[in-house]
C-alpha positions in Angstrom: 0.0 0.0 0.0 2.7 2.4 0.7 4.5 1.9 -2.5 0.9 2.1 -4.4 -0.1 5.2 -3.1 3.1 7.2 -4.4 2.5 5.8 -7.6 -1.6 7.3 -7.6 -0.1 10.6 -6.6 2.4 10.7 -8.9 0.3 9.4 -12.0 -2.5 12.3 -10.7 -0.1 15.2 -10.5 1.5 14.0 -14.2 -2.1 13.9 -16.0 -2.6 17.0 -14.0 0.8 18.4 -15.2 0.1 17.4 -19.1 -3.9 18.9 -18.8 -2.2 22.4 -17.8 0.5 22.0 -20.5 -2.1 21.9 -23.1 -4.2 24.5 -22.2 -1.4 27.0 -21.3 -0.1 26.1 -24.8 -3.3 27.5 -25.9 -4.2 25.6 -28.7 -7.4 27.1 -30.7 -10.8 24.9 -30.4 -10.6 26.6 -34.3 -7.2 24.3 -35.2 -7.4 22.5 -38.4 -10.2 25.0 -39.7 -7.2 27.0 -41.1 -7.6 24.9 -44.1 -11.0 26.1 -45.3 -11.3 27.4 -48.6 -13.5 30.7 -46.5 -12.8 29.9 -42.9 -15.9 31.5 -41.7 -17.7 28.5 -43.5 -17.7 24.7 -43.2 -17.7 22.6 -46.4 -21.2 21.9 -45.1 -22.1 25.7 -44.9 -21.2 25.9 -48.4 -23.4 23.1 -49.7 -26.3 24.6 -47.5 -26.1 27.5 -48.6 -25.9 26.7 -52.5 -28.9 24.7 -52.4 -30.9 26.9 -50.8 -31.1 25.1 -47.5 -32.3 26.7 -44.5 -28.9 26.9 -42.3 -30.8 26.9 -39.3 -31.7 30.2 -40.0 -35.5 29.8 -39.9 -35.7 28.2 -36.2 -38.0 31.2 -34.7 -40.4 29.8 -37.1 -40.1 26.2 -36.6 -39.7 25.6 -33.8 -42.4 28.0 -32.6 -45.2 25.7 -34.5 -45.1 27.7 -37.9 -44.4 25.2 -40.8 -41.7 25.0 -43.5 -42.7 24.5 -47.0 -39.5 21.7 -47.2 -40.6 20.1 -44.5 -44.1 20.0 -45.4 -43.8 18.4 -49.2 -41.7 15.7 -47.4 -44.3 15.0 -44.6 -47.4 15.5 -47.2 -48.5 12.1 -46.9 -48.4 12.0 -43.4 -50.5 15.0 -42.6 -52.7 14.0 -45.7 -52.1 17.4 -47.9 -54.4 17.7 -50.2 -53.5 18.4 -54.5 -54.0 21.8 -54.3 -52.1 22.6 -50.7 -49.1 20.4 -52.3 -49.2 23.1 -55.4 -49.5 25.9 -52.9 -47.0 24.8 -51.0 -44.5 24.1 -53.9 -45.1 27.6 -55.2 -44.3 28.8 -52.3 -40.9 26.2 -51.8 -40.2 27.2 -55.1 -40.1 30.8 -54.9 -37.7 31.2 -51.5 -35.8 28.2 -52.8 -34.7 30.3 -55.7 -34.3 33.8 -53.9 -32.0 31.6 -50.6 -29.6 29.7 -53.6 -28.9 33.6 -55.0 -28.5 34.8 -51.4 -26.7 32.0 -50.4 -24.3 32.9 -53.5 -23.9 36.2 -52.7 -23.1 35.1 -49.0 -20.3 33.2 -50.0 -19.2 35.7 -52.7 -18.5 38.4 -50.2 -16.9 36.3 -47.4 -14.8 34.9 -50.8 -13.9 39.0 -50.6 -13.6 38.9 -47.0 -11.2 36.1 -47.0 -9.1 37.1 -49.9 -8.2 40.8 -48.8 -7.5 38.7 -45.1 -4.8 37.0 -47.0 -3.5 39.5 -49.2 -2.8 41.8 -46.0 -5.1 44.0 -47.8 -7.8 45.0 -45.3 -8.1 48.1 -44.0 -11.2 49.4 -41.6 -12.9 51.2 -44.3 -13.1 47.7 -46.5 -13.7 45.9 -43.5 -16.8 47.9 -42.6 -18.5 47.7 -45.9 -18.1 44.7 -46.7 -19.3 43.1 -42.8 -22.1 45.5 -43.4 -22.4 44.1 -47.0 -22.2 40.2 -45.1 -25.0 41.5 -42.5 -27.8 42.8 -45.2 -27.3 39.5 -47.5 -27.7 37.3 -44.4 -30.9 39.5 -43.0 -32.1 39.2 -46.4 -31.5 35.2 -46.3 -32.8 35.2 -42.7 -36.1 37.1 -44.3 -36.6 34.9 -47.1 -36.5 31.8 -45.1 -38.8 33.3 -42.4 -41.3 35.4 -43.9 -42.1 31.8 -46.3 -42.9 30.2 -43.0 -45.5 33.0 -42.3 -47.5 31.9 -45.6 -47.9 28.1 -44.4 -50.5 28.2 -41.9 -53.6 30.2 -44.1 -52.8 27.1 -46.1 -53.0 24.3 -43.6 -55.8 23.6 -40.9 -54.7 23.2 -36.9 -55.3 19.5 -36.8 -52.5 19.4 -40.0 -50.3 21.7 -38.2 -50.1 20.6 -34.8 -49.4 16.4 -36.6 -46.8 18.3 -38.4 -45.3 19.5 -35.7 -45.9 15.8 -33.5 -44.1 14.4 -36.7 -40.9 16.5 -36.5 -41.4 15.6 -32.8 -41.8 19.6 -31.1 -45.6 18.7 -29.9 -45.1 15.4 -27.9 -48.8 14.0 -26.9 -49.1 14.3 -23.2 -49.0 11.0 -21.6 -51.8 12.6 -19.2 -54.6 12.8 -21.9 -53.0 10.1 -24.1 -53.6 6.7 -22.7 -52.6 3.8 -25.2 -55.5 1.7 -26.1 -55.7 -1.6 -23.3 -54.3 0.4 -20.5 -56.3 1.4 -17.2 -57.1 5.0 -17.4 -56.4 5.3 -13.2 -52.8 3.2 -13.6 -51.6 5.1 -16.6 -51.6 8.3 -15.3 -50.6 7.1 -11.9 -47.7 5.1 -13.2 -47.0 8.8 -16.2 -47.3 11.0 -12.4 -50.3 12.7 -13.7 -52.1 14.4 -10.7 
């Protein structure tokens, strides 16, 4: 025991030792993204943002109960969308689809700029301020597009399609207090759930 316990301390205060090393050597939680083609963006931003993909930017809406019009033509079956909601909807997919991909383009476009006058040492505060304002309009702009097409779902759909929409992307969970499974006692269910 008393050559063990040396050994304990001494392993402890060496991991201890090398965790301190590391972090006083101060390596970046943004190492290895110094080989982006734009650093600002993934590979993955890219690709989103060239297909006209949402980027997470339209969350207020979704997850707030407001529909997406991508989401919507992939769930149509499930919440039983009729013909002409299906051609509503697409119009309206359609139409931001095609104004997010030109966004999206410009987005990368001016971090392209961004990046390039980075490199070349060729920034200066005046360039830098135009074009971050530049950056902050296209992705308001993007932000808008995505958000303002979630605002024209719901004079399309009824509550009932809405709220198994949002069941099926799993934001309205059933509550287990009114919900009980076919076959179970009423009393044991919500005894057994802690309904009150």
């Amino acid at each position: 025991m008393k050559v063990i316990m040396p050994l304990v301390l001494g392993l402890c205060l060496s991991t201890t030792t090398l965790a301190a090393g590391n972090h006083a050597q101060g390596v970046s939680k943004y190492a290895g993204q110094e080989s982006r083609a734009i650093k600002s963006l993934s590979a993955a931003d890219i690709e989103e943002l060239e297909r006209g993909g949402g980027w997470g930017l339209a969350k207020a809406a979704e997850l707030n109960g407001v529909p997406g019009p991508a989401h919507l033509l992939e769930l149509a079956n499930e919440i039983h969308l009729s013909s002409d909601q299906r051609q509503q909807i697409k119009g309206i997919f359609a139409d931001m689809n095609a104004q997010a991909k030109q966004l999206g383009l410009q987005l990368i476009a001016l971090e392209t700029q961004l990046e390039v006058h980075f490199q070349a040492r060729s920034i200066n505060d005046e360039l830098l301020k135009s074009l971050l304002r530049q950056i902050a309009d296209t992705r308001y702009e993007l932000r808008y597009t995505h958000l303002a097409t979630h605002l024209q779902t719901p004079d399309i759909l009824s509550a009932e399609q809405i709220n198994h929409y949002n069941q099926l992307r799993g934001y309205d969970k059933p509550d287990l207090c009114d919900f009980v499974p076919e076959g179970h006692d009423p009393d044991m269910w919500r005894m057994h759930n802690g309904c009150n």
